[in-house]
N, C-alpha and C positions, 0 to 999 in steps of 0.2 A: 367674815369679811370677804370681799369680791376680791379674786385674783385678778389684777387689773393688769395687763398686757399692752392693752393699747390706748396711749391718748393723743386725739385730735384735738392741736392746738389753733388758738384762732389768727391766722395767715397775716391778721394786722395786726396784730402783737404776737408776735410767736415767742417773747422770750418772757411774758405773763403765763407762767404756770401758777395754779393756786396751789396754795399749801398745804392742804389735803391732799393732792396730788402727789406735791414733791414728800411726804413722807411715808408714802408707799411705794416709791419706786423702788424696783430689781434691777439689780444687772445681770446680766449686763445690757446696756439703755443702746439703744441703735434707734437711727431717724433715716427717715425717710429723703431723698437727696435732696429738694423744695427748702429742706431746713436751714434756717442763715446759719456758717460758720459759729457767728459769735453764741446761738444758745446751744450748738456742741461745746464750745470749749467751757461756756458758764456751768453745763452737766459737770464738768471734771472736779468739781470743788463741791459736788453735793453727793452727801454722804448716801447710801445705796444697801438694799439686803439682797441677799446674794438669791437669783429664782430657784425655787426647787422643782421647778420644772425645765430647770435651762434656756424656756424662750427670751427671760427678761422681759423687759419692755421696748417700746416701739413709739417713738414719737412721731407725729405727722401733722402736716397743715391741710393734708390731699385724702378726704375720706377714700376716696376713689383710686389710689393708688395699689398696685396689683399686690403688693405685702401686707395691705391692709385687709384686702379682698381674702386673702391665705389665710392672716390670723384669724376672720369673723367667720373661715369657711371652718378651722378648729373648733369654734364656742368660743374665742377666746372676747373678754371684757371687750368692749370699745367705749372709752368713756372721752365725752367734749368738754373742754371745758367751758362755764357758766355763758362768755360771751358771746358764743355761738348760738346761744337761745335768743338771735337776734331776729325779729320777722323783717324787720325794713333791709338788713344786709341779705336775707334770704332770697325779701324781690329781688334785689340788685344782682346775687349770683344768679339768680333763674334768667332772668333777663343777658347776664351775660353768657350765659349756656344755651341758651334760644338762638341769640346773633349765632354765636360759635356751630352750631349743629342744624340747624334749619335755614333748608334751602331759600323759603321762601325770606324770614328775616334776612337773612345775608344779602338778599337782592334789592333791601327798601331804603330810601334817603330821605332826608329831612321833607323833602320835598312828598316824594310817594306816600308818607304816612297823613301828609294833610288831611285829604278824607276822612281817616280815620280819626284825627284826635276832632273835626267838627259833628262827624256823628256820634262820637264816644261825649262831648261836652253837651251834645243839643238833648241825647237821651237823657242824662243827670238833668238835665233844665226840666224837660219833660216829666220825668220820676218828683221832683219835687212840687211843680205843677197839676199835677195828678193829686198828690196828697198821698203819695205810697208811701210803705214804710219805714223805720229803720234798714231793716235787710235791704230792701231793695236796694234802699239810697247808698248804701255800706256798699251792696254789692257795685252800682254803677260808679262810685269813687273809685272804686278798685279798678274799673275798666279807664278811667282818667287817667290814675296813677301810670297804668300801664305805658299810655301811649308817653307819661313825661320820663319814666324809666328806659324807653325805646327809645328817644331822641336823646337822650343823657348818653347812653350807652353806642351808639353812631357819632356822637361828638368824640367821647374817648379814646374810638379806636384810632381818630385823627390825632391824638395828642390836643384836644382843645381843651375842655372840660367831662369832670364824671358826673353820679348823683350828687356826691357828697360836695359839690363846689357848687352846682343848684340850691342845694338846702344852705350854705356857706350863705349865697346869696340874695336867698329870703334874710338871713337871721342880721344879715349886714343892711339891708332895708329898714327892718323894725325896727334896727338899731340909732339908726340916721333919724327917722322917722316916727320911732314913738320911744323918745330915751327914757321914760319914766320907768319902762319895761326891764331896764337894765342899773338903774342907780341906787335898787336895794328899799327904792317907798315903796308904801305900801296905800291902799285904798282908790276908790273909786275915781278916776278920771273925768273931767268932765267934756263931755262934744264941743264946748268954743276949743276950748285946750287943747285937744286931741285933732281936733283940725290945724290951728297955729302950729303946733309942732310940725304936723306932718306937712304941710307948706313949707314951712322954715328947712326940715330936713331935705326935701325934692330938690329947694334951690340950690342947698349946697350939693347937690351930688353933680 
């Protein structure tokens, strides 16, 4: 069995540990200060084996935190749990470490990226026009997404909107727009149909 010392928990649920998790903890459990009060005091009511090495365990939401850096500089476990094997929240922290650390991100505005998101869209137009392939196409989405994760990510730091209020507002579109997507039928749609609704839905917004 992995002597497990350290686990990073996922910062939008921090007080979702899995239960694998919670039946190997040691004490004595110390977190990392990032951790909300209330999943300290929820630890005090979960039963615990005593470390036989003394470190205990170490909870965290901050891989990158300097106790975290200590224990993995030991050998010691670092284990995430499940919801951190997220790729879409991954851009979004990359993206947010980019603004935070680079010069030149920190200097761009809604405005300055323009160029960039018509050449990152004209190249996808291009790439599919050409007749390239998967990867390519794979790859220049990726270069789309970017610029929509770099204008998400400058809204936020105003308090306006994040990614997740973006994709909020696709999924509130489809919703308005093609209800059939959301009422549990099942089977083929057809194009009059699929147009009337989404007519129907535009006018009500």
């Amino acid at each position: 069995m992995i002597c497990m010392t350290v686990i990073v928990l996922d910062p939008r649920w921090p007080d979702q540990v899995p239960l694998g998790v919670v039946s190997q903890l040691e004490s004595p459990v110390e977190c990392t200060g990032e951790v909300p009060v209330s999943v300290r005091w929820a630890l005090q009511d979960v039963p615990t084996r005593v470390s036989l090495t003394g470190w205990g365990t170490l909870l965290t939401t901050d891989p990158r935190a300097p106790e975290v850096a200590q224990r993995r500089a030991r050998g010691e476990a670092i284990i995430e749990v499940p919801s951190l094997n997220d790729r879409v929240q991954e851009a979004v922290e990359t993206m947010r470490h980019a603004r935070d650390r680079g010069a030149w991100e920190i200097a761009q505005t809604h405005e300055s990226l323009l160029p960039y998101l018509r050449e990152e869209v004209g190249e996808f137009i291009e790439a599919v026009e050409r007749g390239l392939d998967d990867d390519q196409l794979c790859k220049e989405l990726g270069d789309v997404l970017l610029q929509v994760l770099f204008h998400a990510e400058i809204a936020s730091r105003r308090g306006a909107f994040a990614f997740g209020d973006v994709a909020e507002a696709f999924t509130n579109k489809m919703r308005s727009r093609s209800p059939y997507l959301f009422d549990g039928s099942t089977g083929i749609v057809d194009e009059e149909t699929q147009d009337r609704l989404w007519q129907e839905g535009k006018r009500k917004e």
